[in-house]
Every structure is written in structure tokens, then in C-alpha cells.
VEXTIMAR-84916 format. One record per residue: residue in one letter; x, y, z of N, C-alpha, C in turn. Coordinates in steps of 0.1 Angstrom, whole numbers, plus 5000, padded with zeros to 4 digits. Last residue first. Layout:
REM VEXTIMAR-84916
AXYZXYZXYZ ...
END
This chain:
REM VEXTIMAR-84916
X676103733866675303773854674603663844 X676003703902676503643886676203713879 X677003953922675903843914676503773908 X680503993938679204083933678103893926 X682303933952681404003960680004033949 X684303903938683503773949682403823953 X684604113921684203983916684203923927 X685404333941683804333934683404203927 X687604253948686604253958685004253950 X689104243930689004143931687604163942 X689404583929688604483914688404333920 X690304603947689104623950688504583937 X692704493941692204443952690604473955 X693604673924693704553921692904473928 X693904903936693004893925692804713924 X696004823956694404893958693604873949 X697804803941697604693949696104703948 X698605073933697704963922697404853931 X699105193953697805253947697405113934 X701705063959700205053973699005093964 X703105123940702504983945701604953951 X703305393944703105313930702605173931 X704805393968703405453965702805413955 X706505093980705805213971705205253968 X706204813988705404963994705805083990 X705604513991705104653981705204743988 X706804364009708104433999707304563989 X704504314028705804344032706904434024 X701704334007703104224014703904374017 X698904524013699804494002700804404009 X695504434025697004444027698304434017 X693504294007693504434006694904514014 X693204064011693304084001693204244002 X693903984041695103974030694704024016 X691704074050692704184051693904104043 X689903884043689804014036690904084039 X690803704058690903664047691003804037 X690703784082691903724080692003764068 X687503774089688803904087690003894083 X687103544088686903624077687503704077 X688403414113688603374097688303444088 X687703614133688803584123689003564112 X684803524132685303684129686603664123 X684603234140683903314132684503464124 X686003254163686703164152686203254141 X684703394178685903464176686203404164 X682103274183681803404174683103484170 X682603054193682403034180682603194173 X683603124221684703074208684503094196 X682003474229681903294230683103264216 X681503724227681003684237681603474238 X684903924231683803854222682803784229 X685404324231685704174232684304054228 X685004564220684704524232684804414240 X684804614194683904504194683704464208 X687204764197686104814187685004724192 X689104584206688704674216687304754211 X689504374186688704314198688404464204 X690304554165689304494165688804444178 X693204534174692304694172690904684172 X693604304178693504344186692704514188 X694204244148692904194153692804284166 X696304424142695404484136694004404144 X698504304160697904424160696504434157 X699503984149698003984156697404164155 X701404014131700304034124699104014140 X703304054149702804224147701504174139 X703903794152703803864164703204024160 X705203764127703803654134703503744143 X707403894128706703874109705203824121 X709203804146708103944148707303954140 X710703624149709703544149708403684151 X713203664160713003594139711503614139 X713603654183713703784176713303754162 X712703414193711903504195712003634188 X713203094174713903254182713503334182 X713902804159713102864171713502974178 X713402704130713702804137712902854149 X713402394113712702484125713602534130 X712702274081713702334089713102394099 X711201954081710702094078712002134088 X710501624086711301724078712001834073 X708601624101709901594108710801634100 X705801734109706601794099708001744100 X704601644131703501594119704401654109 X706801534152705701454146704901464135 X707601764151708501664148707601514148 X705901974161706601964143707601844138 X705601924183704601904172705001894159 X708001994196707201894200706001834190 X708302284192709202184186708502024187 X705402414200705902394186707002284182 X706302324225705502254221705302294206 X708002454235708402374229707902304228 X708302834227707902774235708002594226 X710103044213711002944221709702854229 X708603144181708903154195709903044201 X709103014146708503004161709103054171 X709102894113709503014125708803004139 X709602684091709002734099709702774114 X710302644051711102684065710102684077 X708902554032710002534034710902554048 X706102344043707002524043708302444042 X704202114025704202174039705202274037 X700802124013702002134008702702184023 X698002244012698702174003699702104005 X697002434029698002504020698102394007 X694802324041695002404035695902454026 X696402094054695202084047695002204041 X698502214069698902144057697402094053 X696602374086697802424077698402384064 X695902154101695102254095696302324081 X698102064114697401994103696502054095 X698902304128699402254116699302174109 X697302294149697402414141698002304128 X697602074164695702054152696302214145 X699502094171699501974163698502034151 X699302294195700102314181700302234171 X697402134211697102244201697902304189 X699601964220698301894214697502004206 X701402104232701702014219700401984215 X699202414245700102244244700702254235 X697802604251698802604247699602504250 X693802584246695202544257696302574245 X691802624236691902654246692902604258 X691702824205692002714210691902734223 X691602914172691102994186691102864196 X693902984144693002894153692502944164 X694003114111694003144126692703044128 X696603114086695103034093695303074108 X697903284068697703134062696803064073 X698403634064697703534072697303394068 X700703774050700103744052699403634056 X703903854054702603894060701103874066 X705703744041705103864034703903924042 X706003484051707403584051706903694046 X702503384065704103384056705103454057 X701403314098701403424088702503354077 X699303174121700503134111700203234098 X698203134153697903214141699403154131 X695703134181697003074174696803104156 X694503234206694603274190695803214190 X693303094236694903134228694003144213 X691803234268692203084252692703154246 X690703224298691703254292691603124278 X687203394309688403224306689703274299 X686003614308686703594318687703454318 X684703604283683803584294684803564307 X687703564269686403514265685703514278 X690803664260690003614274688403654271 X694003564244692303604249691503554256 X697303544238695903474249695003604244 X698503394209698503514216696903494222 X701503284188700003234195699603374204 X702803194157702703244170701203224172 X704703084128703503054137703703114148 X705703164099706003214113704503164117 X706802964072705802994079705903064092 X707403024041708103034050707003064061 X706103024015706602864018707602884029 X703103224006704903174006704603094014 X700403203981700903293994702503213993 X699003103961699603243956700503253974 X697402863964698602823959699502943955 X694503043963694902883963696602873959 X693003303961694803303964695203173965 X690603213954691103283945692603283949 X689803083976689902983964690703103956 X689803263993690503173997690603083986 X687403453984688803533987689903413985 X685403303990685603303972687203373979 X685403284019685803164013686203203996 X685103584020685803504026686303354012 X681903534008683103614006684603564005 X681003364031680803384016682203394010 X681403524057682103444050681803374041 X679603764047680903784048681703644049 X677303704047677803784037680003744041 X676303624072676003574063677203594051 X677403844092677503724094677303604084 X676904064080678704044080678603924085 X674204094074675004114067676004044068 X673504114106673304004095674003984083 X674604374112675404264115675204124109 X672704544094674804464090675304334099 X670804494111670804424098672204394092 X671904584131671304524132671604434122 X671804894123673204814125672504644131 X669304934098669904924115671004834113 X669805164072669505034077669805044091 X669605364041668905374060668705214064 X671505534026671105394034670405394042 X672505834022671105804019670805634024 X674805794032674505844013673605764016 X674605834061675405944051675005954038 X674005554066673005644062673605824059 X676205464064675505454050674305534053 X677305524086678105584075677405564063 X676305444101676005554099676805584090 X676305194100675105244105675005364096 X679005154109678505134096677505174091 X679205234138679205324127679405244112 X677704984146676205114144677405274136 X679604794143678004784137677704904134 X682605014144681704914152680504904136 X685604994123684505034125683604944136 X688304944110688004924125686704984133 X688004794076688504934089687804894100 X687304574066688704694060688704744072 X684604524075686004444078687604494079 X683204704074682904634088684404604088 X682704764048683104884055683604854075 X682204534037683804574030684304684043 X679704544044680604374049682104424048 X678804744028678704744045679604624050 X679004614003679804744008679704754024 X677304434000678904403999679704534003 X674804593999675504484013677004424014 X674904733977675204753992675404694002 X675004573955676204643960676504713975 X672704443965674204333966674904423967 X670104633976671004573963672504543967 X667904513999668604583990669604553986 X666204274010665504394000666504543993 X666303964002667004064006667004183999 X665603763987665003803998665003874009 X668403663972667403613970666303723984 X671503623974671003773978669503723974 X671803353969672503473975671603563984 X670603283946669903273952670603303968 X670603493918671403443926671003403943 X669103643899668703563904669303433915 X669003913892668403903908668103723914 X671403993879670803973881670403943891 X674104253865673704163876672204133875 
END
């Protein structure tokens, strides 16, 4: 590695550590100040302060190399669900679209549950993906049906609350996070956190069908070899 990645440029300690505090924030359900502490266990001495710089800078970086690297790897079966949060006392919806394997293809943070919000989800969707699902899953609310028939008129739609758990269990893991974090102070800073946390937990979540021990331990490897190439300098 070199120093001259204008990245890490004026930042007095080394990339491996700050990619490690961004990995220690996101992977696990840690606050700021026990990242804090967990590096000053091997000798770190930073203020949770500074991670939080870190995880705001650093992390969707990251992020984004995470999202060019799975370009065209996730599935063609979409579960979209939505799920309220309450911001300073207002009510707004996480709207979210997982694949048949789990993983997360885009979370929106919105402030109504219309047709007109389930539209801008899935334009998003098909700007990202590419390409529109062979299948999409949804709850009984019918402003999914109302949206899909305008921007996907094509697309098979299943609408049944019981099909529809693949979307509904991936919020958990955020929700472990909102209580860690105490909840959020404003839209930007949820959109913000999502999206990167989305991204890192698909690259370190195995799908749905790995789950052999044999599978979970190479996923792992696999994943934290990918973690060190977005994460680390050039050479």
C-alpha cells in the first residue's frame, strides 16, 4: 500500500485501521464508543468521535466499491415490503426490496405509504438492477398493485402476506441497529446508514441456501478477502 491515495490523504492513521473500525460499526451491532473500545483493547487510541467520521466518510466509499462488485450477481425474484419509523416523533416508512436469497437490492426511507412512494421504489430498483424481476412479492397493501401496473405491467405479481416473510425478516437485523443507535435524528442520516449497512451485510451474510458449516466458513473467507480489496489503498 501506498500513501498516495488521496482517500486516506490526511488521516493520521493507517487505512487498515479505519477500514477495520467502519467493518467493526457495520458487521455487528456495536454503538460509536464500543468501537472505541474495542480498538483501544489492541492499543488504538481514538475517540468514538473520530469513527464516527470514519463510518461517515469511509463507509459509503466502501459501500459503493461493495455495489459495483455484485453488479448483475443478486436474483430475479423481488419481495418488496415497507416498515414505519418514527424520526423525532413523525412517522416514515423504510421501504425495502430484498431477492429470493435475502439479500437487500435497495432501501428507501420515505414519508408516505402511497402508490406514489411505491412508484419512486421501483424506479429506483429498475435503475439499479438493470433489468426488471421475473417475479415480484408483496404484502396485500394495493398501492404495490397500483404501481406495478404502471411502471412493470408485465412483471408476475404476487400479493400474500404469507409469501412475503423473505422481505419482512430482512428489516430484523436494521431494527437491532435502530435500538443500538437509539433511533435517528433526521431522514438524511437514516437514508445514509441504510444504504451502507445494506450493502456490507450482503457482503458478509451468506444466502438463504449456504448454510453449511463448510459454506458459512468459506463465505467468510471469501467475503473478508472482498472486504480488504474495497477497503484497502491502491498499490
Amino acid at each position: 500500500m501506498t500513501d498516495r491515495d488521496p482517500l486516506y490523504r490526511r488521516h493520521r492513521f493507517p487505512a487498515e485501521i479505519i477500514a477495520h473500525a467502519v467493518w467493526l460499526y457495520f458487521r455487528f451491532p456495536l454503538s460509536l464508543r464500543m468501537v472505541e473500545d474495542l480498538l483501544a483493547v489492541r492499543g488504538v487510541i481514538v475517540s468514538h468521535q473520530t469513527v464516527r467520521l470514519w463510518v461517515e466518510k469511509f463507509g459509503r466509499h466502501f459501500a459503493d466499491n461493495i455495489r459495483r462488485r455484485s453488479c448483475g450477481q443478486l436474483g430475479d425474484k423481488w419481495h418488496l415490503d415497507e416498515a414505519v419509523i418514527s424520526i423525532r416523533g413523525k412517522k416514515h416508512w423504510l421501504w425495502r426490496a430484498v431477492d429470493q436469497e435475502g439479500f437487500v437490492l435497495e432501501v428507501l426511507v420515505q414519508s408516505r405509504r402511497d402508490a406514489k412512494a411505491a412508484k419512486r421504489l421501483m424506479r429506483k430498483l429498475l435503475k439499479s438492477q438493470g433489468r426488471a424481476p421475473r417475479v415480484m412479492i408483496t404484502d396485500k397493501l394495493r398501492s404495490y398493485g397500483a404501481a406495478k401496473r404502471e411502471i412493470m405491467p408485465g412483471v408476475d405479481h404476487r400479493s400474500h402476506k404469507g409469501l412475503n416473510n423473505r422481505a419482512e425478516n430482512s428489516h430484523l437485523p436494521f431494527r437491532k441497529r435502530e435500538r443500538t443507535r437509539q433511533g435517528f435524528r433526521s431522514v438524511g442520516s437514516l437514508q445514509h446508514f441504510v444504504s451502507i449497512f445494506s450493502a456490507i451485510r450482503n457482503l458478509f451474510v451468506p444466502s438463504q441456501t449456504n448454510r453449511s458449516a463448510v459454506q458459512i466458513r468459506t463465505h467468510r473467507r471469501q467475503a473478508m478477502a472482498a472486504w480488504e480489496a474495497v477497503s484497502a489503498r491502491p498499490a
